[in-house]
PyMOL Python script that loads the backbone (N, CA, C, O; Angstrom):
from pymol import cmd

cmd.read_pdbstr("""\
ATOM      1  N   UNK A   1     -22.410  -7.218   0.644  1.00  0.00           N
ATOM      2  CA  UNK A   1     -21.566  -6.419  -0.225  1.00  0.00           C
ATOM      3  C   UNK A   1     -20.100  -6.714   0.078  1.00  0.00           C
ATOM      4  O   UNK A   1     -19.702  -6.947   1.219  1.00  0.00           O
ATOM      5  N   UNK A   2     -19.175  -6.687  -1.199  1.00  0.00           N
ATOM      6  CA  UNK A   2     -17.847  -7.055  -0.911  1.00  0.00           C
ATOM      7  C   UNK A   2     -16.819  -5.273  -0.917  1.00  0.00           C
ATOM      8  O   UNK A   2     -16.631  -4.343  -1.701  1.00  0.00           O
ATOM      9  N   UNK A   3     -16.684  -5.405  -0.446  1.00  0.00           N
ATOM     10  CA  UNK A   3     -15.359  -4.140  -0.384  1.00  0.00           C
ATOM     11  C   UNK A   3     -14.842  -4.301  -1.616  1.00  0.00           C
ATOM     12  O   UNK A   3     -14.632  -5.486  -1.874  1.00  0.00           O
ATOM     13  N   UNK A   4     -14.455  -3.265  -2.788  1.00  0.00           N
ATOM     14  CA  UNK A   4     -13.919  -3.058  -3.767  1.00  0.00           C
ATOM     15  C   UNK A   4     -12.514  -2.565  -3.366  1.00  0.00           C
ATOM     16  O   UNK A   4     -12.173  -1.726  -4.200  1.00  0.00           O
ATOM     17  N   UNK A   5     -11.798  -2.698  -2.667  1.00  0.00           N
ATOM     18  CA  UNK A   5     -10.716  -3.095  -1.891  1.00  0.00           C
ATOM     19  C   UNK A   5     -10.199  -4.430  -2.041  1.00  0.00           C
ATOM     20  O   UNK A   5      -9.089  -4.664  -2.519  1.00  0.00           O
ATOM     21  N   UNK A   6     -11.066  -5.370  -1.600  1.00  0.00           N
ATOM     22  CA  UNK A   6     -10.497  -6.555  -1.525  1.00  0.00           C
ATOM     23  C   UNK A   6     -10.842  -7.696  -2.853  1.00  0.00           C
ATOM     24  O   UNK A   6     -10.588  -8.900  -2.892  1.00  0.00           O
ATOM     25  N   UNK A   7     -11.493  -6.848  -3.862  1.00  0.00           N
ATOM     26  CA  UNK A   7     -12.221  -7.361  -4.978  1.00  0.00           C
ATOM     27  C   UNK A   7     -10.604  -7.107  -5.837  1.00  0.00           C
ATOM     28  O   UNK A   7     -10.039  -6.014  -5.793  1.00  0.00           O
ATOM     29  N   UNK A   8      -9.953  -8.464  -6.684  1.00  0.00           N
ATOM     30  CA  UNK A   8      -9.481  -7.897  -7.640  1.00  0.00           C
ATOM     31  C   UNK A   8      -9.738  -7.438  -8.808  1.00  0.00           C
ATOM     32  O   UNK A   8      -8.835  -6.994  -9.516  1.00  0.00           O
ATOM     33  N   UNK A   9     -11.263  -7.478  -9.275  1.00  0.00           N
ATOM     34  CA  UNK A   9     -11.594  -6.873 -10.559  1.00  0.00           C
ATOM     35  C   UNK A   9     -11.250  -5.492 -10.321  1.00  0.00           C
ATOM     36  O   UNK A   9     -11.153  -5.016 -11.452  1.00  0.00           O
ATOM     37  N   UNK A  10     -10.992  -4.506  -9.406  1.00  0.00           N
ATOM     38  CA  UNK A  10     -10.807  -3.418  -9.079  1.00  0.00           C
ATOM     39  C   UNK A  10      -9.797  -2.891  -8.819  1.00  0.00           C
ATOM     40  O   UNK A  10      -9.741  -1.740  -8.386  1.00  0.00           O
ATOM     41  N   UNK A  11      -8.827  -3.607  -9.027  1.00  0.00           N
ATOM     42  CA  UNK A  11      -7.082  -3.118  -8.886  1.00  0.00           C
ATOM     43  C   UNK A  11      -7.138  -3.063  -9.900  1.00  0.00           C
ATOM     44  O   UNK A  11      -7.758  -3.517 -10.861  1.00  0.00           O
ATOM     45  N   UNK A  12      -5.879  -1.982  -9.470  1.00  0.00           N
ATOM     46  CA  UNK A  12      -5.101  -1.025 -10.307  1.00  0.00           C
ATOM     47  C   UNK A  12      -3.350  -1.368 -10.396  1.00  0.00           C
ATOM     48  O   UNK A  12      -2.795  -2.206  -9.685  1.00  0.00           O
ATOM     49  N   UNK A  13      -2.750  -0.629 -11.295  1.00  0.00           N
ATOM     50  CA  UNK A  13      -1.059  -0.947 -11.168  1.00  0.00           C
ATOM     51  C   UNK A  13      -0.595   0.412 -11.800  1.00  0.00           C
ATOM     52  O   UNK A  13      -0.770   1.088 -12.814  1.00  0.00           O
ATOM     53  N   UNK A  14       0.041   0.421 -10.715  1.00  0.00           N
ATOM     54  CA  UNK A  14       1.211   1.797 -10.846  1.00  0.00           C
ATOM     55  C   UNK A  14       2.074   1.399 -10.890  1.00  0.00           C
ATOM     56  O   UNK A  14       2.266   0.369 -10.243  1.00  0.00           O
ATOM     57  N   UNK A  15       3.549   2.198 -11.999  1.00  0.00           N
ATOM     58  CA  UNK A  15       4.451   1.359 -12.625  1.00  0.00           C
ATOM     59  C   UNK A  15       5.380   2.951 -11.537  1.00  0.00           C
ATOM     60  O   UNK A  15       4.753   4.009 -11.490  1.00  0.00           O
ATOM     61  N   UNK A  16       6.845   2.858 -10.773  1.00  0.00           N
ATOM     62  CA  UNK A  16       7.116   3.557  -9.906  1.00  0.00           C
ATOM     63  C   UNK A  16       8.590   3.370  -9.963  1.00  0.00           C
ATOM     64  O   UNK A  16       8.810   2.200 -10.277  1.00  0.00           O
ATOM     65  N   UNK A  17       9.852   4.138  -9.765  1.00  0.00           N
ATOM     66  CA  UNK A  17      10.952   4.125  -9.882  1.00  0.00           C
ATOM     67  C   UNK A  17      11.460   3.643  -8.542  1.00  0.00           C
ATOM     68  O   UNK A  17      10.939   3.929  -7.464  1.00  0.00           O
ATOM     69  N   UNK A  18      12.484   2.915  -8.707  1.00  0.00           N
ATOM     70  CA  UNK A  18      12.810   2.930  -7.265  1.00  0.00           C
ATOM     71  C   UNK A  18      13.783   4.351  -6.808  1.00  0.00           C
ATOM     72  O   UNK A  18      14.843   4.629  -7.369  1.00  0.00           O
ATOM     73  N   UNK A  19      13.575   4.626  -6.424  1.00  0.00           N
ATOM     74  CA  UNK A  19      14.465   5.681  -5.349  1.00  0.00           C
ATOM     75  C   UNK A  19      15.808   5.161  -5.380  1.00  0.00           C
ATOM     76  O   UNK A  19      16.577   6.086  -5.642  1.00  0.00           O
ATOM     77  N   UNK A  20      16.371   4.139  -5.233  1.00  0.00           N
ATOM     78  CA  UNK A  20      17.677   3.603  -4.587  1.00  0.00           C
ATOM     79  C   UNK A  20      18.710   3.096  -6.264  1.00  0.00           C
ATOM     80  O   UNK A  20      19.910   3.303  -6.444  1.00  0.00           O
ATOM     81  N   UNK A  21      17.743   2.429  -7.229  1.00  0.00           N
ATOM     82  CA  UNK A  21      18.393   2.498  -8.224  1.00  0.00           C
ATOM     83  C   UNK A  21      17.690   2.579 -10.155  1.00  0.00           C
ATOM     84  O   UNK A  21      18.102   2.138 -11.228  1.00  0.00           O
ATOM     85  N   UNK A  22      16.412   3.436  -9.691  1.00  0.00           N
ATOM     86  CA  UNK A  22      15.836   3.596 -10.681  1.00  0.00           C
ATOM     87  C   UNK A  22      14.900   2.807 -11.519  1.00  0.00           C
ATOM     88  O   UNK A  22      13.917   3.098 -12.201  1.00  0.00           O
ATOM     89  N   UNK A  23      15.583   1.624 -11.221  1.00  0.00           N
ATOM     90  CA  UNK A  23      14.277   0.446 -12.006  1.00  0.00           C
ATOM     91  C   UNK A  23      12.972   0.366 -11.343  1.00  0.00           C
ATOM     92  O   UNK A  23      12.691   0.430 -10.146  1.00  0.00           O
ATOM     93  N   UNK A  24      12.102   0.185 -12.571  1.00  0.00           N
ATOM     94  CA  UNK A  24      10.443   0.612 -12.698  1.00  0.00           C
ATOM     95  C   UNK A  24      10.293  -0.466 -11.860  1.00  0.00           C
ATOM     96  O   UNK A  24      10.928  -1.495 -12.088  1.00  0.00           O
ATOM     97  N   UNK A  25       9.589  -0.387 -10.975  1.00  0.00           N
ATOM     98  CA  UNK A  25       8.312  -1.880 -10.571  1.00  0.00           C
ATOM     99  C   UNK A  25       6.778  -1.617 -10.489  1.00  0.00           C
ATOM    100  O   UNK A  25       6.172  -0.610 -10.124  1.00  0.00           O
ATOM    101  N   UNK A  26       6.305  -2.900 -10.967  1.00  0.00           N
ATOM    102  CA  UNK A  26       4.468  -1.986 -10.207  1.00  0.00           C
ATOM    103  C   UNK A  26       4.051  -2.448  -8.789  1.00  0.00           C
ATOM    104  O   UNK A  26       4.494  -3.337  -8.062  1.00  0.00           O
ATOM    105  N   UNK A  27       3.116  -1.608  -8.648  1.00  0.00           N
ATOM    106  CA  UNK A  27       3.367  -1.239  -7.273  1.00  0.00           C
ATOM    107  C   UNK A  27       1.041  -1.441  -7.191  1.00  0.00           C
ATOM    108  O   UNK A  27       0.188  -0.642  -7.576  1.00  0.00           O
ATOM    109  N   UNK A  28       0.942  -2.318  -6.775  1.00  0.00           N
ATOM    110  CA  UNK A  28      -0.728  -2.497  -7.443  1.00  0.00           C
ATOM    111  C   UNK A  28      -1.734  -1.854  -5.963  1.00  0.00           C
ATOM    112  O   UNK A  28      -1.387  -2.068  -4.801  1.00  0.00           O
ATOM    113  N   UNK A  29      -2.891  -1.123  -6.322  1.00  0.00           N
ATOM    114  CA  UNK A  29      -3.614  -0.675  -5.277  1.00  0.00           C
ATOM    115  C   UNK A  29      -3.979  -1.108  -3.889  1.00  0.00           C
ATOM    116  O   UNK A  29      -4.322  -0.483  -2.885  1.00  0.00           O
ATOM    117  N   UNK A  30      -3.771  -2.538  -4.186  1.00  0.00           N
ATOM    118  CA  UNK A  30      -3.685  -3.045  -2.464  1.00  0.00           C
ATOM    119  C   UNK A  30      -2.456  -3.086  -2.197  1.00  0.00           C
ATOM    120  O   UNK A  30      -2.175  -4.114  -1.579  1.00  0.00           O
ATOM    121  N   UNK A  31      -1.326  -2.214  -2.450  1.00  0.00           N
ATOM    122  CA  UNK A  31       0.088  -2.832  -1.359  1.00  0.00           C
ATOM    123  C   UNK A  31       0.795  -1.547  -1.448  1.00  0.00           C
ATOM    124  O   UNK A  31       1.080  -1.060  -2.542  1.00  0.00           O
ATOM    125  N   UNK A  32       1.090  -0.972  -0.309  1.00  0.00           N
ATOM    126  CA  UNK A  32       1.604   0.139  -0.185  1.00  0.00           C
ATOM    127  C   UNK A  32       3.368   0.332  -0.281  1.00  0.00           C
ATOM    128  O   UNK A  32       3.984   1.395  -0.206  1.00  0.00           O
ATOM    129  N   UNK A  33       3.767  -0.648  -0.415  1.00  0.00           N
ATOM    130  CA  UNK A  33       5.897  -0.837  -1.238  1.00  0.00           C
ATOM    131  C   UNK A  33       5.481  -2.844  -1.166  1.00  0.00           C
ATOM    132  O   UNK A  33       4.796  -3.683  -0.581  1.00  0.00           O
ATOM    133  N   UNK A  34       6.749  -2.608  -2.502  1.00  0.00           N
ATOM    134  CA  UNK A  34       7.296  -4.069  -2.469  1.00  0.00           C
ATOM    135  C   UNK A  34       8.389  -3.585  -2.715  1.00  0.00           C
ATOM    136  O   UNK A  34       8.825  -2.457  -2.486  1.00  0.00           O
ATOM    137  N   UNK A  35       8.929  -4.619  -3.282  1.00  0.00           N
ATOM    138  CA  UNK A  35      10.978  -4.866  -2.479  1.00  0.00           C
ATOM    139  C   UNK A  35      11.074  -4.969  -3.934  1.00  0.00           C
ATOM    140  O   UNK A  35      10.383  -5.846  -4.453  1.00  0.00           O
ATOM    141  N   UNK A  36      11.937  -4.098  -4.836  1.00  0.00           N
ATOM    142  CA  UNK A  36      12.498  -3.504  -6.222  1.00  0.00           C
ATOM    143  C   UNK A  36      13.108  -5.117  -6.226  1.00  0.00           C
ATOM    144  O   UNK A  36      13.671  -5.538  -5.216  1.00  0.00           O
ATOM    145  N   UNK A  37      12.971  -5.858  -7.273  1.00  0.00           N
ATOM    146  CA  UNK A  37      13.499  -6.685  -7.699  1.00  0.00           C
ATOM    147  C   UNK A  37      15.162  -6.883  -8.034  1.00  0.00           C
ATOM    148  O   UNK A  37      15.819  -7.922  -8.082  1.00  0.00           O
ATOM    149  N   UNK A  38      15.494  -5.739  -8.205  1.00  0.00           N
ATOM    150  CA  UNK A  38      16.898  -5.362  -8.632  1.00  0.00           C
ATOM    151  C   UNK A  38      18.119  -5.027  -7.694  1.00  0.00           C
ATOM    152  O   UNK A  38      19.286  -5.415  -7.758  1.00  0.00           O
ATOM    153  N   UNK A  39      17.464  -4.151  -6.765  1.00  0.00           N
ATOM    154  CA  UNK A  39      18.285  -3.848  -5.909  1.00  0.00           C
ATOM    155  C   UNK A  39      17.609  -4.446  -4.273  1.00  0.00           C
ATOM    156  O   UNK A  39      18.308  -4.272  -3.275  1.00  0.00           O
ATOM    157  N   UNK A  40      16.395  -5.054  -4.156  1.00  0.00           N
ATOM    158  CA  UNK A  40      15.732  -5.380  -3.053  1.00  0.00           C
ATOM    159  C   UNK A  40      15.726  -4.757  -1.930  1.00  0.00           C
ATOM    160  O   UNK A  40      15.836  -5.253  -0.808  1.00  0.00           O
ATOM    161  N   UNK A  41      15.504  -2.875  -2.424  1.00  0.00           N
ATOM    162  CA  UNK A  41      14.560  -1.993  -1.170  1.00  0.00           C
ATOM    163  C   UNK A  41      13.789  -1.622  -1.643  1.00  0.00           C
ATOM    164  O   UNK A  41      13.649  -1.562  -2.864  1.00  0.00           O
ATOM    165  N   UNK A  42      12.845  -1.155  -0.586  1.00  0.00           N
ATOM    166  CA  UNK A  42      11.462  -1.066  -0.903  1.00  0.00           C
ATOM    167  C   UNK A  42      11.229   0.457  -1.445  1.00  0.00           C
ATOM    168  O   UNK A  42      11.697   1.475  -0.935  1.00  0.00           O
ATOM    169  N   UNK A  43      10.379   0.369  -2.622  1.00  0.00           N
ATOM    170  CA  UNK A  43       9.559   1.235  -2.917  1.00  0.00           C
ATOM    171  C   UNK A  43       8.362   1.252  -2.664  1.00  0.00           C
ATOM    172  O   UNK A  43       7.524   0.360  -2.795  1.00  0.00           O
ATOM    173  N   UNK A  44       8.252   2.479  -2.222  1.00  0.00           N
ATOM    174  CA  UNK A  44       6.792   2.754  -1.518  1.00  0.00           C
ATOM    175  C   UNK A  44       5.919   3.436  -3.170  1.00  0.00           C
ATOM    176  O   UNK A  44       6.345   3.641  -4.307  1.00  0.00           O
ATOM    177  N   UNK A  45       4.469   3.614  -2.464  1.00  0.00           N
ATOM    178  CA  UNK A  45       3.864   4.212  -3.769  1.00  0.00           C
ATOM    179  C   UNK A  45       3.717   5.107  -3.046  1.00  0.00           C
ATOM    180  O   UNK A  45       4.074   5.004  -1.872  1.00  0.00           O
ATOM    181  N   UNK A  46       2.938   6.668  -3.708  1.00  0.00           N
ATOM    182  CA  UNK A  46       2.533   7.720  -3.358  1.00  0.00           C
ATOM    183  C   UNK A  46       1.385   7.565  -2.389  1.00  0.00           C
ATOM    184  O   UNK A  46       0.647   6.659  -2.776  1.00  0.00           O
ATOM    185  N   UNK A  47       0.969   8.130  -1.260  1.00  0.00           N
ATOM    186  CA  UNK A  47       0.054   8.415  -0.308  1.00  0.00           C
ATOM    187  C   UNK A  47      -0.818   9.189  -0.845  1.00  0.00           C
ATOM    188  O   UNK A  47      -0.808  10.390  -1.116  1.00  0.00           O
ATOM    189  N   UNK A  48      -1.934   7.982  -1.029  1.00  0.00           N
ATOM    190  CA  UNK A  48      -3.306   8.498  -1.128  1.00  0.00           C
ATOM    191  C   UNK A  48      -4.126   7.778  -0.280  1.00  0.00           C
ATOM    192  O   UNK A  48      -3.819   6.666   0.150  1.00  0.00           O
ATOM    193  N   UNK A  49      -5.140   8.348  -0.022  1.00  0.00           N
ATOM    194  CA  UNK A  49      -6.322   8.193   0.533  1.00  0.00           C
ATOM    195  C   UNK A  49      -6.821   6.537   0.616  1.00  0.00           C
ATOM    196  O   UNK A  49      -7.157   5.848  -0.347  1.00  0.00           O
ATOM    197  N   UNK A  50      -6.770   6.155   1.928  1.00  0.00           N
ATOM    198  CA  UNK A  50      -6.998   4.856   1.895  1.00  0.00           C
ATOM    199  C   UNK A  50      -8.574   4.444   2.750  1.00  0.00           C
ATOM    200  O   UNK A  50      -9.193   5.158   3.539  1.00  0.00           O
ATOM    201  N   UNK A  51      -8.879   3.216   2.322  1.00  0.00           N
ATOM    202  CA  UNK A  51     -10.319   3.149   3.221  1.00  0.00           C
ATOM    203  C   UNK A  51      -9.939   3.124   4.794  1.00  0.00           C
ATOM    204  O   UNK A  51     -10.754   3.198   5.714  1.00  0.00           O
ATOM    205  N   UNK A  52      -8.551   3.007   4.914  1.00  0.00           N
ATOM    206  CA  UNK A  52      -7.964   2.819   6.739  1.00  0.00           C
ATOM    207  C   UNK A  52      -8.636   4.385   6.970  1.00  0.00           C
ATOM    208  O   UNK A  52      -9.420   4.490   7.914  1.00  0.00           O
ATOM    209  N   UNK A  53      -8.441   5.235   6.390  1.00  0.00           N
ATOM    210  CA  UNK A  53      -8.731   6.401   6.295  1.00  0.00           C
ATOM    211  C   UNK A  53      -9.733   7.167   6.541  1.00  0.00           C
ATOM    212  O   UNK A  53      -9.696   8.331   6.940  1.00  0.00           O
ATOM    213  N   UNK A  54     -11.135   6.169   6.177  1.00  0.00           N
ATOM    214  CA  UNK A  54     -12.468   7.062   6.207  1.00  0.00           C
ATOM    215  C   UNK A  54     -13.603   5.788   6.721  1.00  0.00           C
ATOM    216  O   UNK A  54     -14.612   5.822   7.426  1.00  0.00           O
ATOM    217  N   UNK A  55     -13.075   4.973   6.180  1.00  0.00           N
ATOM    218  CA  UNK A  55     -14.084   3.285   6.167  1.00  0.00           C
ATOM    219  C   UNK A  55     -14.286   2.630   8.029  1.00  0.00           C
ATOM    220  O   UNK A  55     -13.268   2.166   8.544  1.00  0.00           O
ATOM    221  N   UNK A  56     -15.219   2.649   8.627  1.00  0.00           N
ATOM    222  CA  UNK A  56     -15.477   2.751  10.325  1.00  0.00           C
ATOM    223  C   UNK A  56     -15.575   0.978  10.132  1.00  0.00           C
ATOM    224  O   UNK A  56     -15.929   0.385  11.151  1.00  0.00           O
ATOM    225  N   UNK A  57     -15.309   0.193   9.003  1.00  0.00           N
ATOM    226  CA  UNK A  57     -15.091  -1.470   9.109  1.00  0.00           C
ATOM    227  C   UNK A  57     -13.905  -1.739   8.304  1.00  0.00           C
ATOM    228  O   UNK A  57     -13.673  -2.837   7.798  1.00  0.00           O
ATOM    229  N   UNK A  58     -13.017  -0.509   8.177  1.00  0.00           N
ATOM    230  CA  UNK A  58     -11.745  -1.353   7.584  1.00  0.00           C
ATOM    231  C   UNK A  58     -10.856  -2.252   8.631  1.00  0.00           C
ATOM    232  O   UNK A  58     -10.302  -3.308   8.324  1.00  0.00           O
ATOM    233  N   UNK A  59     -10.825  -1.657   9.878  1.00  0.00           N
ATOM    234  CA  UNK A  59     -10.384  -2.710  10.614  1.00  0.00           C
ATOM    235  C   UNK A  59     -10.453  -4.139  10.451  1.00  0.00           C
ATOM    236  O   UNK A  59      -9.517  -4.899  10.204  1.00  0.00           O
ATOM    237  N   UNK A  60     -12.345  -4.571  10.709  1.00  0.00           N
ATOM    238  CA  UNK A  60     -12.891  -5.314  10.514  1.00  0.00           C
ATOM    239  C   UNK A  60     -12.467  -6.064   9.183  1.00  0.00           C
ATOM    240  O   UNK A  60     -12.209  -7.268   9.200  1.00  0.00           O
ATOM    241  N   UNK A  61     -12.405  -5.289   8.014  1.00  0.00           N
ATOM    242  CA  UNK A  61     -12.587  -6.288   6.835  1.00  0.00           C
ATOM    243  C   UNK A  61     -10.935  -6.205   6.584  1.00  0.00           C
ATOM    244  O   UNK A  61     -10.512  -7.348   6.413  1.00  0.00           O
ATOM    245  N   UNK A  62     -10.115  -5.432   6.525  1.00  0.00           N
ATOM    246  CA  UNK A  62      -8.560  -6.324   6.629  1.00  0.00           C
ATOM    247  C   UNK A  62      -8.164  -7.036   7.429  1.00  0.00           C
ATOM    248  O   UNK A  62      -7.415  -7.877   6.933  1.00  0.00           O
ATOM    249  N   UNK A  63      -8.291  -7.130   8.459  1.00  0.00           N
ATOM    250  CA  UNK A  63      -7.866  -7.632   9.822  1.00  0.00           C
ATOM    251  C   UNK A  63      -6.995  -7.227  10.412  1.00  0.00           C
ATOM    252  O   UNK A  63      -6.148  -6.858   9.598  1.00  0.00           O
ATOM    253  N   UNK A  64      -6.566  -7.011  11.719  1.00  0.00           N
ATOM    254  CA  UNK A  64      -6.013  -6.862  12.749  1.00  0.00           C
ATOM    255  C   UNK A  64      -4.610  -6.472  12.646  1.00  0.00           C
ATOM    256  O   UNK A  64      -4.033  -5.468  13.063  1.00  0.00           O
ATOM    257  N   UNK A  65      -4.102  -7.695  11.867  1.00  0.00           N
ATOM    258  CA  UNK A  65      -2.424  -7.574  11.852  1.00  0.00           C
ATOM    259  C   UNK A  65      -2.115  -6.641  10.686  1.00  0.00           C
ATOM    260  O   UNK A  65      -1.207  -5.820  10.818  1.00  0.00           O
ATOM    261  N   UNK A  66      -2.880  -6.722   9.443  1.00  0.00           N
ATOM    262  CA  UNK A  66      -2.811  -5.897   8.281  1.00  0.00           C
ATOM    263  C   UNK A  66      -2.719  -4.224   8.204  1.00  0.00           C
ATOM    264  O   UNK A  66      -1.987  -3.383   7.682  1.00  0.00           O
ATOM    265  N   UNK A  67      -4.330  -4.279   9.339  1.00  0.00           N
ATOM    266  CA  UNK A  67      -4.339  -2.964  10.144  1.00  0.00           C
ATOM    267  C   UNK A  67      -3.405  -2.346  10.619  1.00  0.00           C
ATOM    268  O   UNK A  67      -2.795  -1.348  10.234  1.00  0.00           O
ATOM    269  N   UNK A  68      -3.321  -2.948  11.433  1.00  0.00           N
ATOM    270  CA  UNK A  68      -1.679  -2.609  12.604  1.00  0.00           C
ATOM    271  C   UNK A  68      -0.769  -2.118  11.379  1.00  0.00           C
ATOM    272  O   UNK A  68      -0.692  -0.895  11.260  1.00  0.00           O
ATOM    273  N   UNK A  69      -0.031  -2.945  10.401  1.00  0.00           N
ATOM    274  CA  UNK A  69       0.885  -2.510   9.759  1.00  0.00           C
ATOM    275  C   UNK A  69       0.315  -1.264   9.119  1.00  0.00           C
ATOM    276  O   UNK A  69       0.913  -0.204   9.298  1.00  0.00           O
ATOM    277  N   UNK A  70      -1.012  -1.300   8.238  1.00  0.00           N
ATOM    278  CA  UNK A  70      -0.807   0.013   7.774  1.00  0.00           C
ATOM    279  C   UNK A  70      -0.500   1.248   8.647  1.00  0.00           C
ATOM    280  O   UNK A  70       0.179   2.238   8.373  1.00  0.00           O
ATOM    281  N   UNK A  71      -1.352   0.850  10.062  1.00  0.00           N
ATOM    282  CA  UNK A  71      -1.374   2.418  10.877  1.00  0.00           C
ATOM    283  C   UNK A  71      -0.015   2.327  11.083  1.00  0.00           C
ATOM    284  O   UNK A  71       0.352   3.501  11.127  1.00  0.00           O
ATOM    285  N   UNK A  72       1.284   1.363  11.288  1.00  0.00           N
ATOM    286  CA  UNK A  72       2.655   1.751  11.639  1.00  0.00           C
ATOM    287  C   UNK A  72       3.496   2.784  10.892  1.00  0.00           C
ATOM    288  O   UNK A  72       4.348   3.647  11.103  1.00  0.00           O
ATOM    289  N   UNK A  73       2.549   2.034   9.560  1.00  0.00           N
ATOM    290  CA  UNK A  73       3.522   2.872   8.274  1.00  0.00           C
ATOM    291  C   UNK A  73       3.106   3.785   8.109  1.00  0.00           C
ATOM    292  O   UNK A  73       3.947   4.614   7.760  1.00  0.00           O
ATOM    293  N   UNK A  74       2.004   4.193   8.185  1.00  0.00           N
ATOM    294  CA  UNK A  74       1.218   5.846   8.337  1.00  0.00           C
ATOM    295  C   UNK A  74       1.526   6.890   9.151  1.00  0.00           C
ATOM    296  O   UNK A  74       1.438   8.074   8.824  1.00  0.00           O
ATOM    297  N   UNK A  75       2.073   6.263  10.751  1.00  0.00           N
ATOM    298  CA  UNK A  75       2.790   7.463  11.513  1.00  0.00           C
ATOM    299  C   UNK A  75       4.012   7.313  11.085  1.00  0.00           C
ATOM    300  O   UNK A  75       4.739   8.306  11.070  1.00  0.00           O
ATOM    301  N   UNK A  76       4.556   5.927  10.604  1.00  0.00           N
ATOM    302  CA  UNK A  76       6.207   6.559  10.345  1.00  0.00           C
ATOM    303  C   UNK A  76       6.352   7.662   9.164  1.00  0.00           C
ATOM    304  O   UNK A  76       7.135   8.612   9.145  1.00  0.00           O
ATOM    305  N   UNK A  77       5.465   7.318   8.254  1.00  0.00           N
ATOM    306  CA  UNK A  77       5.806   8.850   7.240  1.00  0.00           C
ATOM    307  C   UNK A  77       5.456   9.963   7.669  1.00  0.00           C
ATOM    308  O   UNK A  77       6.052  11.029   7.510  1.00  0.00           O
ATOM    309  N   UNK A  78       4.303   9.740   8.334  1.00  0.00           N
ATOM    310  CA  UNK A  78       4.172  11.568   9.254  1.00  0.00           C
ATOM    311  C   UNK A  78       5.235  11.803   9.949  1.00  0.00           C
ATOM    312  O   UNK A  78       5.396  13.021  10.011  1.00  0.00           O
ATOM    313  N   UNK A  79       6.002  11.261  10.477  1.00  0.00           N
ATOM    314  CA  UNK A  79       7.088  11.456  11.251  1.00  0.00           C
ATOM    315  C   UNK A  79       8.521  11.624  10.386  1.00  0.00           C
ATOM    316  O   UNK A  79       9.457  12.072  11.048  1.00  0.00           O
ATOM    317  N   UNK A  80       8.683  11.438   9.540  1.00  0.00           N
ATOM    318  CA  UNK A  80       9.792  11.742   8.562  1.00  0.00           C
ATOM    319  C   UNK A  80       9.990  12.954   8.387  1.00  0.00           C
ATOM    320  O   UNK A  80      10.869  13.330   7.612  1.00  0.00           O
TER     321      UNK A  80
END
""", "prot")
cmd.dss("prot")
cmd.show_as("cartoon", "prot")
cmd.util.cbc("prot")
cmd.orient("prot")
């Protein structure tokens, strides 16, 4: 079985303002900010529920370094 995570028939796109100068970007279900084309800071998307979250092989099936970043970015917003 493949993770519907890592399947792109299963993404999604959220269209998201930037914070810093308003222009829309999309922002697609595997990537938690990209860098606003316009002004180049990052917009984040809204925090939802991720398989890092509940899934006991997301480690495993993103890998290591991917991992790492999400859990960085996960305590830095709890910490905001």
């Amino acid at each position: 079985m493949k993770c519907p995570g890592t399947d792109t028939r299963f993404l999604r796109v959220g269209v998201h303002k930037c914070p810093n100068c308003g222009y829309e970007v999309e922002i697609f279900s595997d990537e938690v900010r990209v860098k606003c084309p316009k002004c180049k800071k990052y917009v984040y998307r809204e925090e939802l529920p991720s398989c890092i979250d509940w899934c006991k092989y997301a480690r495993q099936c993103i890998g290591e370094e991917r991992w790492k970043e999400l859990m960085d970015f996960k305590k830095r917003k709890k910490e905001e």
